[in-house]
C-alpha positions in Angstrom: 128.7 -149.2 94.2 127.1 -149.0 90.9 126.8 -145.2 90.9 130.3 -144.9 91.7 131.0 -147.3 88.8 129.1 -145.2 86.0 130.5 -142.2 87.2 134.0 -143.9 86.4 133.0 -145.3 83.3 131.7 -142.3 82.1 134.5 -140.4 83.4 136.9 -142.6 81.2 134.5 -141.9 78.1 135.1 -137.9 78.2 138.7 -138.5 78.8 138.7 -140.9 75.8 136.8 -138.1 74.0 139.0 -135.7 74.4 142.1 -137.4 73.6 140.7 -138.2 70.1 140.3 -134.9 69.0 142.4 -134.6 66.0 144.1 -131.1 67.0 144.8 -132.4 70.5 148.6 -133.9 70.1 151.3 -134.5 72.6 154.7 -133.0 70.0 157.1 -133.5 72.9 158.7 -136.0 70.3 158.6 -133.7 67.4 162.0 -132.5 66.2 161.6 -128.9 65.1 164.2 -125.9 65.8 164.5 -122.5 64.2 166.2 -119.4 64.9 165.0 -115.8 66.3 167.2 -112.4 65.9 165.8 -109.0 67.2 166.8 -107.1 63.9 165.2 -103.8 65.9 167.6 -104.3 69.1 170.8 -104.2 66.6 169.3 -101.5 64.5 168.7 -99.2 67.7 172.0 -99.7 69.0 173.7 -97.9 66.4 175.5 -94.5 67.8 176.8 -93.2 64.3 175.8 -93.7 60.6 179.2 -95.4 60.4 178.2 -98.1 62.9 175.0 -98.5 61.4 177.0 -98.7 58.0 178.1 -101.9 59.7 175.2 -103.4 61.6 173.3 -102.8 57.8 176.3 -104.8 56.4 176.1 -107.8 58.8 171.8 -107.6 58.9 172.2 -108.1 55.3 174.2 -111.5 55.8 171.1 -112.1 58.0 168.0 -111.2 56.7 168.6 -111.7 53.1 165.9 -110.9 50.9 163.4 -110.0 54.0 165.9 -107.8 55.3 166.4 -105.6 51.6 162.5 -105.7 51.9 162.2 -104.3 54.8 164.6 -101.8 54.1 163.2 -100.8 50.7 159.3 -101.2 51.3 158.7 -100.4 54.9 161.2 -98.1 55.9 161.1 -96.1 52.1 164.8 -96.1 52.7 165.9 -97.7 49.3 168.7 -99.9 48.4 170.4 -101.8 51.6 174.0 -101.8 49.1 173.6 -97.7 48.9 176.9 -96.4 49.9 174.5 -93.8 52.1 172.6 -96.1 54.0 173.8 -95.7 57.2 172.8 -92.5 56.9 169.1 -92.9 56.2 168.8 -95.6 58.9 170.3 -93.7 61.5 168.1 -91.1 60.6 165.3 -93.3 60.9 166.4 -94.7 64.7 166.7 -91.1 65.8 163.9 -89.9 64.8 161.8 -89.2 67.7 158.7 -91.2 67.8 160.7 -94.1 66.6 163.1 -94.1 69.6 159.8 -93.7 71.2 158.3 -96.9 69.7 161.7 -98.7 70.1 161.8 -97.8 73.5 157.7 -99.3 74.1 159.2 -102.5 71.9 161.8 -103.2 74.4 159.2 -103.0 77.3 156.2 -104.9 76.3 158.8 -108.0 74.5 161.3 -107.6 76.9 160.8 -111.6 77.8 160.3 -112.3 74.0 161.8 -116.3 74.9 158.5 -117.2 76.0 157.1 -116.0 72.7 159.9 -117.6 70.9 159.0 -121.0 72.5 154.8 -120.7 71.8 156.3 -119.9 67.9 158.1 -123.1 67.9 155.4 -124.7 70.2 153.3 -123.4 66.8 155.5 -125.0 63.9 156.1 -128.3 66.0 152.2 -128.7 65.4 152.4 -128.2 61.9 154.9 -130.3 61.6 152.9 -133.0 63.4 149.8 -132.7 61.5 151.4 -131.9 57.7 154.9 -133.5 58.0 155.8 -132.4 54.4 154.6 -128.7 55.1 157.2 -126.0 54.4 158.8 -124.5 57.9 160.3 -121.9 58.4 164.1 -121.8 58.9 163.8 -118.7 61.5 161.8 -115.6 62.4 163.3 -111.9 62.7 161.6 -108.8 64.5 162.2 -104.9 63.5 160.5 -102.0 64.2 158.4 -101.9 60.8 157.7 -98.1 61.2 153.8 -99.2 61.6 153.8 -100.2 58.5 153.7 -104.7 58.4 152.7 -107.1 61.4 153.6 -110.2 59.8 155.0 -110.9 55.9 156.8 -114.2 54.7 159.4 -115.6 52.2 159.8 -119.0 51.6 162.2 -119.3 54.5 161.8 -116.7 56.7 159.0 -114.8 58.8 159.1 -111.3 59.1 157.8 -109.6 62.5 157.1 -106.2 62.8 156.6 -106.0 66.8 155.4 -102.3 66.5 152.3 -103.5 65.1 151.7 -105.3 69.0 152.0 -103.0 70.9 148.1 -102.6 71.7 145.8 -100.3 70.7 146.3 -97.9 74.1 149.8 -97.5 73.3 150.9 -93.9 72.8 152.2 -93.9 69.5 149.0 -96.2 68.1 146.2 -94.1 69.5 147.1 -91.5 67.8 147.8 -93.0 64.4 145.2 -92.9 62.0 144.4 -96.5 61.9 141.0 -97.3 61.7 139.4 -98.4 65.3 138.3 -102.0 63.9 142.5 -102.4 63.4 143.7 -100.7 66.3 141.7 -103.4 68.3 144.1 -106.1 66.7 146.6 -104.4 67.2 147.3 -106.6 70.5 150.2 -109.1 71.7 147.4 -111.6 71.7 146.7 -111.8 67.8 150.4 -112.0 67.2 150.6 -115.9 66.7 147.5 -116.3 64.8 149.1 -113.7 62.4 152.1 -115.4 62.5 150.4 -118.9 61.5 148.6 -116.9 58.8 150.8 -115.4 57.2 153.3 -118.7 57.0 150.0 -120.6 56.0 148.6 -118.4 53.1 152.3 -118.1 51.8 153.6 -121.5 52.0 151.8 -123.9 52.2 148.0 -123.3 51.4 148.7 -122.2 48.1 145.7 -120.3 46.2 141.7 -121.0 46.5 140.8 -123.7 43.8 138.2 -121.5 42.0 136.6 -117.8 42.5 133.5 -118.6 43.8 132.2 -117.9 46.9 132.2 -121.5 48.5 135.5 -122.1 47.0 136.9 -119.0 49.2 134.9 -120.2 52.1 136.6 -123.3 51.9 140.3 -122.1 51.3 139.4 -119.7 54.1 138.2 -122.0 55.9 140.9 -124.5 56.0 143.1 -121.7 56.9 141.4 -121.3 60.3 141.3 -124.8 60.8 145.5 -125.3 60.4 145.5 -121.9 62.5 143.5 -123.6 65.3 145.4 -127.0 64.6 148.8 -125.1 65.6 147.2 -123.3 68.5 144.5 -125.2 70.2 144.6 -124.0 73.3 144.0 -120.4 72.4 140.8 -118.7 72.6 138.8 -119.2 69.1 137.9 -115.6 69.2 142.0 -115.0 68.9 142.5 -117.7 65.9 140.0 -115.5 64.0 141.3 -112.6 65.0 137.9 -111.2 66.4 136.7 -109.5 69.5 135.1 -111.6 71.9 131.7 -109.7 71.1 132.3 -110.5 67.3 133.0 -113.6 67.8 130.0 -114.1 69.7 127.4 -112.4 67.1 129.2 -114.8 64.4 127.7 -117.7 66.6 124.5 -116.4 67.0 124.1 -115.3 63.4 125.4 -118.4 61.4 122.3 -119.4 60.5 121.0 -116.4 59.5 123.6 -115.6 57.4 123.7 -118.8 55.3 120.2 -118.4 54.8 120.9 -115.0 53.0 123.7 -116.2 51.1 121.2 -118.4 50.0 118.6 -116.6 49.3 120.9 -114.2 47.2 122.1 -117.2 45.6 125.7 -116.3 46.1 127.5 -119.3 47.1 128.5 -120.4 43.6 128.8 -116.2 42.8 132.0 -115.4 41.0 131.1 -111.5 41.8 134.2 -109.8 42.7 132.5 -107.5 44.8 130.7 -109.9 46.8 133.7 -112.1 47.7 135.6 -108.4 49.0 132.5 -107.7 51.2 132.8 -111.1 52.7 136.6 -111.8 53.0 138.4 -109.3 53.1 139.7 -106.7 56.2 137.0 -104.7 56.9 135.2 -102.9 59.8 131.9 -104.9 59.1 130.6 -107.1 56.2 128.7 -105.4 54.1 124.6 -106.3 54.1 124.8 -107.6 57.5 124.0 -104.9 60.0 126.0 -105.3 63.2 128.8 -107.9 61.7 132.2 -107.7 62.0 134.6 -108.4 58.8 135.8 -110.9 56.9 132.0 -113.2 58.0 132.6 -115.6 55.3 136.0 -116.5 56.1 134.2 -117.3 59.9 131.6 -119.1 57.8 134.3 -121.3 55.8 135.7 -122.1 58.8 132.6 -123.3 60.7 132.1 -125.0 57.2 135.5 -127.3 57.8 134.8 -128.2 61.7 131.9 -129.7 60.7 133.6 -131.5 57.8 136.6 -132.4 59.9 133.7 -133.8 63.0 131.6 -135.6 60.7 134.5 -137.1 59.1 136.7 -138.4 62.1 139.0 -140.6 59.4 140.2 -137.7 57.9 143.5 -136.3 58.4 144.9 -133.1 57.8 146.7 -134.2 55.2 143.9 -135.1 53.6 142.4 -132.0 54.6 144.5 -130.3 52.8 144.4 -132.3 49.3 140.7 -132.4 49.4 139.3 -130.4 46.5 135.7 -131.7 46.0 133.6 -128.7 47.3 130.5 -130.4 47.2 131.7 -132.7 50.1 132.1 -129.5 52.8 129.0 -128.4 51.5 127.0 -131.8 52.1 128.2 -131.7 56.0 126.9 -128.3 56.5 124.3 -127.8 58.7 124.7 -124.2 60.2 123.1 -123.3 63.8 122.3 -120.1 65.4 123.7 -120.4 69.2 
């Protein structure tokens, strides 16, 4: 009888637990809506430069300013209001490993509604956790010509759904992307991207400073919105790492804030340094067997522990907070 009773009482505790995890939110309630056009199924339905003279005209209408960069920057094929642009699009939509890609588009997002729904599934959270966060007012795909996976305006996302079509597809394998991108290359990172993009773009703004620990922090409050909006996702995924580099990370924290330290680089305003540790790379510089961007998986590992030790805090206030020295207090790294 009293064993049965702990059990239940302790049962009740990890239930209580869990439901007080800030990023675990029911947003049945949140109202949220925003539209979705396959730029790339219009495009590739064109059977003349005349028609495509047309479809340019209504994408236009659209698309906006994402669609006139898209046309300009991706596809090289200038001005959308040149009198030849049907012409240079058709060109582009017949060319032979684009029909190719098109074709390997349609197949692997053929049910694109249920990626449609995790999107909004995404923003809903956002909404919930930063209600006066920019949203977006819709998303459109294209065929970027391998080009862009993700790029933003202030009220549209652009999606380039070439750059998820995994790094086995035909076209990708044999494209001279580096291996460490051609692994991300995958469906899977598509939402983090997403997130990241609309983040960094709209509502993040720039890191306070240019030190180190003030790119750690910006960074790191990046991953933590990213994980807000999709909890349930793998955290190797909202870092966009491997399993396996996700896992030397973990066992390496430590380590690698006791070099930073000893190199006396968390206040560094070394241009260099920051690249090595937070920008796109195939492994951060100094530390042999690391993946990339280790300081933006540091920053972030940074703000959990903020965010646990400080259960009052919100995300809102998350996001206002600019005293450095209050992340860095928390931060106890641990080598799993």
């Amino acid at each position: 009888m009293h064993r049965r009773f702990l059990v239940t009482i302790l049962s009740i505790l990890v239930l209580t637990g869990c439901s007080s995890d800030k990023l675990d939110v029911d947003v049945s309630d949140v109202d949220f809506e925003m539209s979705f056009d396959r730029f790339e199924e219009k495009m590739f339905a064109a059977d003349s430069p005349e028609e495509m003279s047309k479809i340019n005209a209504e994408l236009i209408e659209t698309g906006g300013e994402l669609y006139e960069f898209y046309v300009f920057e991706m596809l090289r094929s200038g001005s959308v209001y040149d009198d030849s642009i049907g012409h240079y699009l058709y060109y582009f939509i017949t060319d032979t490993t684009m029909k190719v890609a098109a074709k390997d588009i349609r197949s692997e997002f053929s049910d694109f509604e249920s990626d449609q729904e995790d999107i909004t599934e995404m923003f809903k959270r956002l909404k919930y956790h930063l209600p006066d966060a920019a949203l977006p007012e819709g998303l459109v795909t294209y065929n970027s010509a391998f080009n862009y996976g993700v790029i933003s305006t202030d009220k549209k996302i652009g999606l380039g759904l070439d750059m998820y079509l995994g790094q086995f597809n035909s076209i990708i394998s044999e494209l001279g992307f580096p291996i460490y991108m051609k692994e991300k290359m995958e469906h899977d990172y598509m939402l983090v991207d997403i997130a990241h993009s609309w983040l960094a773009t709209n509502v993040l703004g720039d890191p306070t400073s240019d030190t180190f620990l003030s790119n750690m922090i910006y960074y790191g409050k990046l991953r933590y919105f990213i994980d807000a909006m999709n909890p349930e996702m793998e955290d190797h995924l909202k870092i966009r790492y491997t399993e396996e580099e996700y896992d030397f990370c973990l066992a390496s924290e430590d380590d690698v804030w006791q070099f930073l330290l000893d190199q006396d680089w968390v206040y560094s305003t070394d241009m260099k340094v920051n690249l090595r540790f937070f920008e796109e790379a195939p492994t951060t510089v100094g530390i042999e067997g690391s993946p990339g961007r280790l300081g933006q998986f540091m920053g972030w590992r940074m703000v959990q522990q903020y965010m646990e030790k400080n259960e009052e805090v919100t995300l809102v206030e998350l996001l206002n907070e600019t005293k450095e020295s209050k992340f860095l207090k928390t931060y106890k790294p641990e080598n799993e």
